[in-house]
Backbone as a chain_set.jsonl record, in Angstrom:
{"seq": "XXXXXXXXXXXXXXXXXXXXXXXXXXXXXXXXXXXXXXXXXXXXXXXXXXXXXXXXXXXXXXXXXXXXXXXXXXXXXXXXXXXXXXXXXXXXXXXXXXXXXXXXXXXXXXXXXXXXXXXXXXXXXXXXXXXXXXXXXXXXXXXXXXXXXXXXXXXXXXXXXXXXXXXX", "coords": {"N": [[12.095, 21.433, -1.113], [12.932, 21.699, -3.819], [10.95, 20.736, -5.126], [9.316, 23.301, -4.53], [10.517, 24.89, -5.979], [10.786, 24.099, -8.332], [7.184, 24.738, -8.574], [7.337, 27.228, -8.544], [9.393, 28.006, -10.63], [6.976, 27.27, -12.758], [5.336, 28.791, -12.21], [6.738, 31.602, -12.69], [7.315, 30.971, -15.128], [4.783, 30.993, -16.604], [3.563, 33.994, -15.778], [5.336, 35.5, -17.092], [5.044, 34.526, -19.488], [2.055, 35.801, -19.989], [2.747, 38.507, -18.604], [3.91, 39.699, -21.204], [2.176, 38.705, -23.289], [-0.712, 39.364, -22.769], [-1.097, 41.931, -20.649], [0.719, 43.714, -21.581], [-0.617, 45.325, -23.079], [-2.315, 46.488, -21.868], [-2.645, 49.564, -20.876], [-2.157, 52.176, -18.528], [-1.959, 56.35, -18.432], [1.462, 56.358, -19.175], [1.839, 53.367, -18.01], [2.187, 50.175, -17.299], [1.523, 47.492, -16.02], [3.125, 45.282, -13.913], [3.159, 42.188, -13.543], [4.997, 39.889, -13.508], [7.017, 40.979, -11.738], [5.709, 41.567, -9.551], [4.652, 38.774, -8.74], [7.774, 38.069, -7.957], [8.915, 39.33, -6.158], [6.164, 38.789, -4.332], [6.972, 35.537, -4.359], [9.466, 35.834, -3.263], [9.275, 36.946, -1.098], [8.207, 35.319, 0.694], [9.61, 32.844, 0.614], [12.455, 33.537, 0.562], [15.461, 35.211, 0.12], [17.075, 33.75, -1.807], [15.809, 32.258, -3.741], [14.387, 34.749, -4.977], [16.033, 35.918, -6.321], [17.002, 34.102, -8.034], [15.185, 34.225, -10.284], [15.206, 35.896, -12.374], [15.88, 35.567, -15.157], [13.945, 35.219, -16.738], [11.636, 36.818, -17.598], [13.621, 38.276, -19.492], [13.884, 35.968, -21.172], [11.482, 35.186, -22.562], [10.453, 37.85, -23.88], [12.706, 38.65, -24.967], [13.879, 41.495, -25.157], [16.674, 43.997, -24.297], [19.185, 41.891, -22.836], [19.586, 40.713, -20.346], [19.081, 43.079, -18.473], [16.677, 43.716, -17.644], [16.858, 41.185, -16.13], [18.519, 41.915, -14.087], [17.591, 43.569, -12.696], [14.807, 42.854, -11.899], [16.284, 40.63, -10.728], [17.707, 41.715, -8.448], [15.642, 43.12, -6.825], [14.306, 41.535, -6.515], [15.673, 39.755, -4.791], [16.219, 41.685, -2.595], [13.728, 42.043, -2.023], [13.108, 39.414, -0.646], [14.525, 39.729, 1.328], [13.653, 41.516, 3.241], [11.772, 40.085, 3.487], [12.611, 38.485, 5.46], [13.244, 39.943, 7.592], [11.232, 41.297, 8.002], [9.572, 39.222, 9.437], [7.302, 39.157, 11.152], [6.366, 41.99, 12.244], [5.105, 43.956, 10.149], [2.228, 44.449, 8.405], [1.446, 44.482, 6.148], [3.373, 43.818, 4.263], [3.864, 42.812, 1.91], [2.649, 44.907, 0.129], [4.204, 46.917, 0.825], [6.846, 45.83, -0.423], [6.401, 45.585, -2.699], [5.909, 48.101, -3.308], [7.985, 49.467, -3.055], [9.579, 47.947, -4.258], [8.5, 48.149, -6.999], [9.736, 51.35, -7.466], [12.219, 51.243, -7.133], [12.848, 49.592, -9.016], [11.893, 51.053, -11.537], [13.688, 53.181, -11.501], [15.88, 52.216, -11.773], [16.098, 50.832, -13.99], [15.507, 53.595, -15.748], [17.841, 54.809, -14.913], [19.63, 53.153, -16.372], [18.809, 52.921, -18.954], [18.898, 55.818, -19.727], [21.859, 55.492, -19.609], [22.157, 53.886, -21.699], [21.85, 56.048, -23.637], [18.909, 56.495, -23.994], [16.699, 59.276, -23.865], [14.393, 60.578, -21.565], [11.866, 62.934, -20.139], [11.698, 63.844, -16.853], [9.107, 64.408, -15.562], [7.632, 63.553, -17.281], [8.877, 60.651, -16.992], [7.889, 60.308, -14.091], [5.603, 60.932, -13.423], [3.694, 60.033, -15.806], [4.934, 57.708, -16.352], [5.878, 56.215, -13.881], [4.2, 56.286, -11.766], [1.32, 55.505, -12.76], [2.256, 52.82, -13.267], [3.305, 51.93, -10.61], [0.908, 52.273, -9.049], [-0.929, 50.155, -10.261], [0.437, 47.938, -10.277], [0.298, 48.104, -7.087], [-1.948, 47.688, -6.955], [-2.656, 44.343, -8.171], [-1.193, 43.254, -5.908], [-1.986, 42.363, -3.442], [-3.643, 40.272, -4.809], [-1.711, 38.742, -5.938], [-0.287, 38.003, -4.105], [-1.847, 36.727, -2.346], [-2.489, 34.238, -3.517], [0.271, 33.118, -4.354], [0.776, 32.925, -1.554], [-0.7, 30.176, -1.182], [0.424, 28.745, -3.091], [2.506, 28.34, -2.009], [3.099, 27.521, 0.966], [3.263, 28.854, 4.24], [5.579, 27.418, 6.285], [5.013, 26.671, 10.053], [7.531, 28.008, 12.175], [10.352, 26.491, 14.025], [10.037, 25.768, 17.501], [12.185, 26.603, 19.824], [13.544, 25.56, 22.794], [14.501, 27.436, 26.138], [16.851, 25.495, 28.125], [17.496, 25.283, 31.456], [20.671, 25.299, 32.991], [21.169, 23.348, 35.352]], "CA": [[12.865, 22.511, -1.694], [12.806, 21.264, -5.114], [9.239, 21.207, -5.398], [9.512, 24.662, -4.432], [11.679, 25.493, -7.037], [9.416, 23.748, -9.426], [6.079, 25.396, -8.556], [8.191, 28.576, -8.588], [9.604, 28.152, -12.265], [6.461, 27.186, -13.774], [4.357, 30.099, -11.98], [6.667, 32.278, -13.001], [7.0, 30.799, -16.729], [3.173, 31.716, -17.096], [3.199, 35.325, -15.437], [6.071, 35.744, -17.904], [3.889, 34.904, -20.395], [0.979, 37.055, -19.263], [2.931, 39.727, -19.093], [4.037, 39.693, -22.137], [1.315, 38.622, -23.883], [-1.788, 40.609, -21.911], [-0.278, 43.221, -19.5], [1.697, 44.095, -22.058], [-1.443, 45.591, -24.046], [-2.785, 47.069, -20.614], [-1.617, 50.779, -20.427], [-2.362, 53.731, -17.792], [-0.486, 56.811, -19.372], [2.649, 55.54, -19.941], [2.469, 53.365, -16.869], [1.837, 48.83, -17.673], [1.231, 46.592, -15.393], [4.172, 44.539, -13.905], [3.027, 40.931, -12.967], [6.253, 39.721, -13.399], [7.605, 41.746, -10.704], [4.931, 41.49, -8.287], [5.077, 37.451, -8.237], [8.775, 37.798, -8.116], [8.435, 39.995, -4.735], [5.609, 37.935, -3.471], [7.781, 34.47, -3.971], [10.579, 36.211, -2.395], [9.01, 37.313, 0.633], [7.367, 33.837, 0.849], [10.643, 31.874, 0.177], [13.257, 34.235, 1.236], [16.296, 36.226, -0.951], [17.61, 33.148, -2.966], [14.186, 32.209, -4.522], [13.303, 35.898, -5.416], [17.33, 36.101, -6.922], [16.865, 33.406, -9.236], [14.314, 34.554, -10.917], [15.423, 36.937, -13.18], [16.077, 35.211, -16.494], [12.451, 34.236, -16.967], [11.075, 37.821, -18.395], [14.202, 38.346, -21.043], [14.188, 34.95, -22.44], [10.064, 35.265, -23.494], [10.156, 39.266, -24.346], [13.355, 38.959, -26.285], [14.274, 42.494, -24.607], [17.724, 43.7, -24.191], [19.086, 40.747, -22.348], [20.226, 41.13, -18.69], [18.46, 44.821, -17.92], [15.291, 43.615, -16.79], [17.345, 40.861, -15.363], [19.192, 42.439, -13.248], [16.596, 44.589, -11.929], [14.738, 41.578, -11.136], [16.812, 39.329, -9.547], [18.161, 42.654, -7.686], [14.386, 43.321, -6.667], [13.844, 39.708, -5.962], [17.067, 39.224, -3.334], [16.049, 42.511, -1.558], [11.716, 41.39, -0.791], [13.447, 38.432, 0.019], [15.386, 40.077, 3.123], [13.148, 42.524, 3.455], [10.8, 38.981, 4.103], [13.158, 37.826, 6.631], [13.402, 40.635, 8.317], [9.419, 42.08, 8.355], [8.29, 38.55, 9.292], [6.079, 39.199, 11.951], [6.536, 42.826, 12.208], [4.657, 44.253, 9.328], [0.968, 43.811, 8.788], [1.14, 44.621, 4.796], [4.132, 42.979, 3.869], [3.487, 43.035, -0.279], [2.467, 46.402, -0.605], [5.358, 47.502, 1.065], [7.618, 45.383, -1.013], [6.122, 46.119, -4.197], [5.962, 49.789, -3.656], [9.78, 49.597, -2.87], [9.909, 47.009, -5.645], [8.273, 49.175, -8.562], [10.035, 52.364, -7.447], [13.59, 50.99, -7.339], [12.819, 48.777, -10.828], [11.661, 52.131, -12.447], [14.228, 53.829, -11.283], [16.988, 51.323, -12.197], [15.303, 51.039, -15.628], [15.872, 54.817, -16.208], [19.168, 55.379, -15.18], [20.253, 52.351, -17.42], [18.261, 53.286, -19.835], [19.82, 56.873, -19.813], [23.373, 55.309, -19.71], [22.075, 53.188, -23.402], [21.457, 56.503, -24.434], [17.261, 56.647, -24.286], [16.395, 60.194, -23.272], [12.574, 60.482, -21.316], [12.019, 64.115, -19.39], [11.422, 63.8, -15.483], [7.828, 64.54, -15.201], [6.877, 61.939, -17.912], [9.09, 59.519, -16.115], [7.776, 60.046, -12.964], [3.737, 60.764, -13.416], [3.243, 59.63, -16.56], [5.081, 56.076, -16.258], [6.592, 55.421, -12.708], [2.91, 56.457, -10.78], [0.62, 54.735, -13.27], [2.932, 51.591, -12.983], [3.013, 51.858, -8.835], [-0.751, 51.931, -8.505], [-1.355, 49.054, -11.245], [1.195, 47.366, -9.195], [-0.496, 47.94, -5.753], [-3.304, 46.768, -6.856], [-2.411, 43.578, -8.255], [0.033, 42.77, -5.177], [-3.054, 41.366, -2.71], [-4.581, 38.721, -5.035], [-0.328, 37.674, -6.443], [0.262, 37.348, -3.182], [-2.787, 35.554, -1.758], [-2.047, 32.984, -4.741], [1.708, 32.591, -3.704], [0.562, 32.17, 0.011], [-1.843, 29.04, -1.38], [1.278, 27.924, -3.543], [3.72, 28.42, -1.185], [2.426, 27.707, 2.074], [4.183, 29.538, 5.316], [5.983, 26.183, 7.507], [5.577, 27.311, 11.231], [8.792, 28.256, 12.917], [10.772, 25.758, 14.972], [10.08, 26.523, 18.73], [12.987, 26.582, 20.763], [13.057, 25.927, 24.388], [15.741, 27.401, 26.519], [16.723, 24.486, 29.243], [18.399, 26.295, 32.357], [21.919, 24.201, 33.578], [21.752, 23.289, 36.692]], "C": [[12.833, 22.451, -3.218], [11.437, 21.413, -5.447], [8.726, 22.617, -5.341], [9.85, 25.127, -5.849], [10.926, 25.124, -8.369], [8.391, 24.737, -9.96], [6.497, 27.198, -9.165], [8.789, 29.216, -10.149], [8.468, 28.449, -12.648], [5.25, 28.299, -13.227], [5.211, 31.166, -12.544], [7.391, 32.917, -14.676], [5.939, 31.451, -17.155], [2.819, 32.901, -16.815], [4.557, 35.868, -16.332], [5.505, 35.96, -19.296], [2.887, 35.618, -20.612], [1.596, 38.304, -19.447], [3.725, 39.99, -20.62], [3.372, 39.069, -23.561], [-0.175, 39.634, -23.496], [-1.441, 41.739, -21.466], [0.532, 43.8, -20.722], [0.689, 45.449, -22.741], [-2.242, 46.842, -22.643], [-2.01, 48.675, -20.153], [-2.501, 52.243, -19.675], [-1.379, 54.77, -18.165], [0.139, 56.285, -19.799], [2.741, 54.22, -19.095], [1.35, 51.733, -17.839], [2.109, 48.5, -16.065], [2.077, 45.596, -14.828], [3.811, 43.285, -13.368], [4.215, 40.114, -12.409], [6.978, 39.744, -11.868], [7.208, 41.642, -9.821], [4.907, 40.146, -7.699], [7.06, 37.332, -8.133], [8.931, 38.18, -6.483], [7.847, 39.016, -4.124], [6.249, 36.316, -3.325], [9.24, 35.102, -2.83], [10.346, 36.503, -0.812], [8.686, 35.974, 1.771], [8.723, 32.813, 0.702], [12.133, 32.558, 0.448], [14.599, 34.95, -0.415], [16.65, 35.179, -2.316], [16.492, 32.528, -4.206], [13.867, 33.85, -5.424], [14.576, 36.048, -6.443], [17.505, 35.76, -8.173], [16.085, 33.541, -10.369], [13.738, 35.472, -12.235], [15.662, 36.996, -14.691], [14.867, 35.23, -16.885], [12.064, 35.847, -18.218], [12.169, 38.233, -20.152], [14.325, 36.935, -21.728], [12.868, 34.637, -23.362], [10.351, 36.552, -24.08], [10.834, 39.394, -24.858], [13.935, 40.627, -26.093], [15.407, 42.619, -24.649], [18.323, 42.688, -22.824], [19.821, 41.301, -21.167], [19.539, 42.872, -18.168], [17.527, 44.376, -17.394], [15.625, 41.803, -15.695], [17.829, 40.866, -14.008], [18.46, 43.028, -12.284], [15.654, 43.422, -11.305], [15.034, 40.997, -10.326], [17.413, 40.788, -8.21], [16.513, 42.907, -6.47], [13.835, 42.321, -5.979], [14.26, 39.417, -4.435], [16.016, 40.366, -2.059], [14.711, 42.379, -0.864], [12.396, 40.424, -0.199], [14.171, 38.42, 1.941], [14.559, 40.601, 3.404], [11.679, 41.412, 4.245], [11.431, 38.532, 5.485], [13.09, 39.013, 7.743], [12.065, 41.51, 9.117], [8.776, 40.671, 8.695], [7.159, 39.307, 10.122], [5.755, 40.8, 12.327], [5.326, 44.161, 11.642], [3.048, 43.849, 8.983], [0.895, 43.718, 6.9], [2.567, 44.051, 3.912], [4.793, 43.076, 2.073], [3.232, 44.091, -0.467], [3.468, 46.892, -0.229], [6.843, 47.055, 0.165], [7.592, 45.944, -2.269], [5.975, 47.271, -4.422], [7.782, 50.202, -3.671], [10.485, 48.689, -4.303], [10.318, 48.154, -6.987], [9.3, 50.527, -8.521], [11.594, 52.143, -7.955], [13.533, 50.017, -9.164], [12.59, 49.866, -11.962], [12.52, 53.073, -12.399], [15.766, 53.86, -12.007], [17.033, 51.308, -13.598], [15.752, 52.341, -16.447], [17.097, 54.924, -16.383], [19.876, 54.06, -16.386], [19.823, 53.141, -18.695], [18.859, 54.598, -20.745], [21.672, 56.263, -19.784], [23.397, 54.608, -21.065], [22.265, 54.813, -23.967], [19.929, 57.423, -25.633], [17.06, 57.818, -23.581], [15.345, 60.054, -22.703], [12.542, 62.136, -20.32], [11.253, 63.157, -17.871], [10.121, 63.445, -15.64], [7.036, 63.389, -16.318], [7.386, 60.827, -17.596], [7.955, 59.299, -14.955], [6.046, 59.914, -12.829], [3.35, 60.427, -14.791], [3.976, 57.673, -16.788], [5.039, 55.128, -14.796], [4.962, 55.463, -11.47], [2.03, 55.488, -11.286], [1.247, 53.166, -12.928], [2.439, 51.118, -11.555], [1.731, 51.633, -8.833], [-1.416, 50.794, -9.06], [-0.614, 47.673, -10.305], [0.556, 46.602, -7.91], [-2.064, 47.192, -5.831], [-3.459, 45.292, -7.184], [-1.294, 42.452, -6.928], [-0.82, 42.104, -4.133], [-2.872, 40.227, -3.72], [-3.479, 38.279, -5.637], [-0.11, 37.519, -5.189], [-0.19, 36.467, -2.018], [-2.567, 33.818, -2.328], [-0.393, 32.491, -4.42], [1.696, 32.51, -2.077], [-0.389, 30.795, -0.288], [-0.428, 28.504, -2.077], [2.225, 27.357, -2.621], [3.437, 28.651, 0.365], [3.553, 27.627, 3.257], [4.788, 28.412, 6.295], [5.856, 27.185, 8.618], [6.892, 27.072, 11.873], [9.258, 27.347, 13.698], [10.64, 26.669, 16.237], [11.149, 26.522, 19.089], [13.122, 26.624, 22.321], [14.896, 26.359, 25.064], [15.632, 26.564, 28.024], [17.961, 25.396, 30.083], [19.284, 25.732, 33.253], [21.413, 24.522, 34.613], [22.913, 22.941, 37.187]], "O": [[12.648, 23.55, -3.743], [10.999, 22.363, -6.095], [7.803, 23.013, -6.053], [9.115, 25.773, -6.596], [10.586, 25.907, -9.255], [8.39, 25.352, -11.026], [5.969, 27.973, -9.963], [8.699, 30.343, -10.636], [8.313, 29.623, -12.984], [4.298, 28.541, -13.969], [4.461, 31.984, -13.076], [7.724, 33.987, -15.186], [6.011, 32.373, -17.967], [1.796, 33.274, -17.389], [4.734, 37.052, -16.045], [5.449, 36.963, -20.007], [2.895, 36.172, -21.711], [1.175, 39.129, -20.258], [4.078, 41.169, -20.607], [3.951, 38.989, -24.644], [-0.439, 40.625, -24.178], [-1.6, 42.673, -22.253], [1.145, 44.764, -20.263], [1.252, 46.533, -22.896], [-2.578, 47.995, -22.913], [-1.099, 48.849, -19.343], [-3.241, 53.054, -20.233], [-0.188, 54.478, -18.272], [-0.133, 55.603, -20.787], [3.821, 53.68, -19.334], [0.376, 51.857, -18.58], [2.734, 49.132, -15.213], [1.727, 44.562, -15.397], [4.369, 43.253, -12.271], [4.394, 39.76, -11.244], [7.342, 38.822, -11.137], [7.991, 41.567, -8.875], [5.067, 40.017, -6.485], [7.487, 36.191, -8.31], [9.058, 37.274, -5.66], [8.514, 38.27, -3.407], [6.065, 35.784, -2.23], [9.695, 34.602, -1.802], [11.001, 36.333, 0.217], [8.837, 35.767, 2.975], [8.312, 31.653, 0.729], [13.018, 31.705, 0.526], [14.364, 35.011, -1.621], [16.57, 35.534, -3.492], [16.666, 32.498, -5.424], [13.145, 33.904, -6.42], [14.189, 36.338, -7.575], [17.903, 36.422, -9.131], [16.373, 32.94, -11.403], [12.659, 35.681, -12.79], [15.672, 38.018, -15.376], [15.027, 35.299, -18.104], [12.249, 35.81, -19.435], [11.785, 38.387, -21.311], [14.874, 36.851, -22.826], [12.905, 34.087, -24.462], [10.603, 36.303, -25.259], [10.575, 40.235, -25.72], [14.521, 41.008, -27.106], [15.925, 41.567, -25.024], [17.739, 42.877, -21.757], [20.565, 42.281, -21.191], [20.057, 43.494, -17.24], [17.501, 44.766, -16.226], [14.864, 41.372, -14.829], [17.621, 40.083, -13.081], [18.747, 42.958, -11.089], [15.859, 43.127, -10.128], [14.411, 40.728, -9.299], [17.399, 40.462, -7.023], [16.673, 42.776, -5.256], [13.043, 42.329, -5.037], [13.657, 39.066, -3.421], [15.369, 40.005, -1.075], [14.478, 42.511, 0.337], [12.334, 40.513, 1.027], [14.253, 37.737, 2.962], [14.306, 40.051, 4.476], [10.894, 41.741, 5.134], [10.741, 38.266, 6.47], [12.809, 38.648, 8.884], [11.942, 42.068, 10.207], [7.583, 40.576, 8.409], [6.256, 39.967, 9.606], [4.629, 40.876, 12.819], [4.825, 45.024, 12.363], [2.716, 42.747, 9.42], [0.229, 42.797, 6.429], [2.425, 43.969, 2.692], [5.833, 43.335, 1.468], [3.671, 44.466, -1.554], [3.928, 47.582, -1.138], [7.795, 47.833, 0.097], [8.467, 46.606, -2.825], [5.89, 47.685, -5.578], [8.447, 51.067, -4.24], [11.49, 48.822, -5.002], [11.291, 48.648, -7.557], [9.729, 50.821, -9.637], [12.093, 52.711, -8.926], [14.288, 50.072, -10.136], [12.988, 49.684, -13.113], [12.331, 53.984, -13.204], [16.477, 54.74, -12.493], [17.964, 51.754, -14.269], [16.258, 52.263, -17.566], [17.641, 55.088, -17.476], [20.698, 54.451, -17.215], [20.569, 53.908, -19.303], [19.183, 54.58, -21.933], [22.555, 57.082, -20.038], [24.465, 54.624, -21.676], [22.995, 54.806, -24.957], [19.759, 58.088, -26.655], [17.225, 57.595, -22.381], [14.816, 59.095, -23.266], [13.621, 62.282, -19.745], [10.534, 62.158, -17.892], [9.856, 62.261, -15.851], [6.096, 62.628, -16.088], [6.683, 59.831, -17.768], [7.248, 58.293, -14.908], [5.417, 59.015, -12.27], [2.148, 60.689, -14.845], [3.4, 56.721, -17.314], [4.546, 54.027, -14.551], [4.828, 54.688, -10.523], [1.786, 54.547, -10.53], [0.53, 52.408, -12.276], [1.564, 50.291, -11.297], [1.45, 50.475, -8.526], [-2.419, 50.371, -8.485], [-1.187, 46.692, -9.83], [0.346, 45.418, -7.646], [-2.841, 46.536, -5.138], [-4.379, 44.762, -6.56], [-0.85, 41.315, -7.084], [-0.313, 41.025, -3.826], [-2.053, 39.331, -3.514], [-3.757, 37.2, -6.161], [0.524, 36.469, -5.087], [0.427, 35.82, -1.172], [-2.518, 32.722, -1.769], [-0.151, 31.291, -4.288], [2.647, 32.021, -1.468], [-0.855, 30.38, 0.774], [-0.048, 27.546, -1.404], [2.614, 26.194, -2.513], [3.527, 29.75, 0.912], [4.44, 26.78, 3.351], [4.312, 28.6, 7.415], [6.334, 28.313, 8.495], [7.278, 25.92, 12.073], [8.345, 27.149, 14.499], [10.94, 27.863, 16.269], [11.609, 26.257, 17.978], [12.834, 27.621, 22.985], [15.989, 25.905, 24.726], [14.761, 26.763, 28.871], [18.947, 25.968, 29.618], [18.843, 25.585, 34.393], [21.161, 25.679, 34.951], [23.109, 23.002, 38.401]]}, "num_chains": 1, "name": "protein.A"}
């Protein structure tokens, strides 16, 4: 568990960095690249709600951003792949794209209306196809090979069996 928690920091120390050093520079329309977000999801799904929860300081204490907004959205983002892991194990055949499309949408969404409650105006249609689409598809595409890499970090324990023994 600790070792977990380890691997888990310092992967997502360096995709902290990344995105905010690279990705940051990386722009479709209005729409960047969220690494961040996508290993935050893929640990969560892989490690369940309290793993994906914790996770949320990491991006405002490199980017220097307003502090707790991309927090929040985060660790909010994090908790919910995390159930959303417990609950799609075996179920689901795509797992990560489904997370991270539910991810990005609700993080861009969250983003706005805060954003609009600071005070930052943006019109609809450049929210929505000029940031929140470009984002999603940059997203989706990055959400295979973060989450092939957090299935090699974070490798799946099989399930305790259970037998049911029948009183006689």
């Amino acid at each position: 568990m600790t070792l977990d928690a380890l691997k888990a920091g310092v992967l997502l120390l360096f995709a902290a960095l990344v995105q905010v050093s690279i990705t940051s520079n990386i722009q479709v329309a209005s729409g960047h690249p969220d690494v961040l977000l996508v290993l935050v999801i893929a640990v969560a799904l892989l490690r369940g709600p309290a793993f994906g929860a914790a996770a949320g300081l990491v991006l405002d204490i490199a980017s220097f951003q307003t502090l707790g907004l991309t927090s929040l959205l985060l660790t909010l983002a994090g908790y919910f792949a995390g159930r959303l892991g417990e609950v799609t194990r075996k179920s689901s055949a795509h797992p990560s794209l489904i997370a991270v499309s539910i991810g990005t949408i609700g993080v861009g969404l969250g983003s706005a209306v805060v954003h609009f409650m600071l005070g930052e105006t943006v019109s609809a249609s450049e929210f929505f196809v000029g940031m929140l689409l470009p984002t999603l598809a940059l997203n989706l595409l990055l959400a295979y090979p973060l989450y092939g890499l957090c299935r090699r970090i974070f490798p799946v324990s099989p399930r305790e069996r259970r037998e049911v023994v029948p009183v006689v």
